[in-house]
C-alpha positions as CSV (number, residue, x, y, z in Angstrom):
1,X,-5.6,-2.1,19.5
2,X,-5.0,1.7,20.2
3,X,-4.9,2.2,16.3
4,X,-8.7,0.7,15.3
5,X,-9.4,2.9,18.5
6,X,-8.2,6.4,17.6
7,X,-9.0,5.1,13.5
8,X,-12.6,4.6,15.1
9,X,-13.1,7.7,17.2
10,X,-12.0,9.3,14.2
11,X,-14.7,7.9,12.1
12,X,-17.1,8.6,14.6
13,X,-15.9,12.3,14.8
14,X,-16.3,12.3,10.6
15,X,-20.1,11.5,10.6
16,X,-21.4,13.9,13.9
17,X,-19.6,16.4,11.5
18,X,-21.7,15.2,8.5
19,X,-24.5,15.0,10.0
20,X,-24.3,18.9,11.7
21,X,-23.4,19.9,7.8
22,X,-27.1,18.1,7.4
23,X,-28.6,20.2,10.0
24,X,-26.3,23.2,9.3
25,X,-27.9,22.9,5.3
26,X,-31.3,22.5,6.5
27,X,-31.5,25.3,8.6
28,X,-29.8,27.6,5.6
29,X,-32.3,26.5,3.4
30,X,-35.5,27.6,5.7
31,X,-33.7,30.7,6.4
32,X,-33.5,31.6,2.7
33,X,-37.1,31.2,2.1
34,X,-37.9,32.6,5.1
35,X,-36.3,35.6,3.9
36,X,-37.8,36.0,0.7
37,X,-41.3,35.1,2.1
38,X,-40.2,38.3,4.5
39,X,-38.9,40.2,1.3
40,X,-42.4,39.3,-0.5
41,X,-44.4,40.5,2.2
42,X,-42.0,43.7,2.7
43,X,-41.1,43.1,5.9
44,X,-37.7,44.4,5.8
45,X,-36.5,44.3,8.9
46,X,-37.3,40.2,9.7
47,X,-35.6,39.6,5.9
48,X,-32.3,41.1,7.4
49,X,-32.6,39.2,10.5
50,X,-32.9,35.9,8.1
51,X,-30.2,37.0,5.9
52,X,-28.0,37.2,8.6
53,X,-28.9,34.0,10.5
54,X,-28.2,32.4,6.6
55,X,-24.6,34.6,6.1
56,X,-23.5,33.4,10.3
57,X,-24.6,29.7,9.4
58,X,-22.9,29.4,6.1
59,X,-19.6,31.0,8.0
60,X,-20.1,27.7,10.7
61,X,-21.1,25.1,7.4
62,X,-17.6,26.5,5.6
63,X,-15.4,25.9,9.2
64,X,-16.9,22.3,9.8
65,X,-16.4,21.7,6.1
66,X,-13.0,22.2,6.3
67,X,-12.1,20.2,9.3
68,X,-13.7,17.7,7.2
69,X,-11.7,18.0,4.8
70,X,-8.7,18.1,6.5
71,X,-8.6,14.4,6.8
72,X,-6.6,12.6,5.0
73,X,-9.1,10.0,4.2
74,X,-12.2,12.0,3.8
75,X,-9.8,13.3,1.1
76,X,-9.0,10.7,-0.7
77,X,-12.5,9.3,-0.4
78,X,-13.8,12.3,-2.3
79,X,-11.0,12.7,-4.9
80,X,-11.2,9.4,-5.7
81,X,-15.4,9.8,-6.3
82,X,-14.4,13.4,-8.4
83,X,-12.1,11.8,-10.8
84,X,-14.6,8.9,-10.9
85,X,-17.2,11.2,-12.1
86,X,-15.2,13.5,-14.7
87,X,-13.9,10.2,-16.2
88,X,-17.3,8.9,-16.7
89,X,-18.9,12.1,-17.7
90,X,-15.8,12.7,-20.1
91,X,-16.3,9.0,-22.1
């Protein structure tokens, strides 16, 4: 019983981690147009300020990505989909 527990806390752990790389993404991608819209409008200083909220998040998405993929079944999961998908796009 203490296995399917920890195996199910683990699990749980895995998708609030997918789902902040969601929100993480999200938030990366207003940012970037945020800053160009800035950029178009040459206002400098708020283009920095969006540039750097982008560069800090993108820091935070690369850390949660690689606890990620640190487990050993969220790596297999996703070598097993990448060999899938060169195999197929190879034949």
């Amino acid at each position: 019983m203490g296995d399917t527990k920890n195996i199910s806390e683990a699990t749980k752990t895995v998708f609030k981690k997918l789902d902040a790389l969601n929100s993480i993404d999200y938030r990366m991608r207003r940012y970037r147009r945020a800053q160009r819209r800035m950029e178009y409008y040459s206002n400098h200083d708020m283009a920095d300020h969006y540039k750097d909220r982008h560069e800090t998040l993108g820091f935070l998405r690369d850390s949660i990505n690689s606890e990620i993929m640190m487990n050993k079944k969220v790596a297999r999961t996703v070598r097993a989909k990448v060999i899938k998908q060169i195999t197929e796009n190879l034949m």
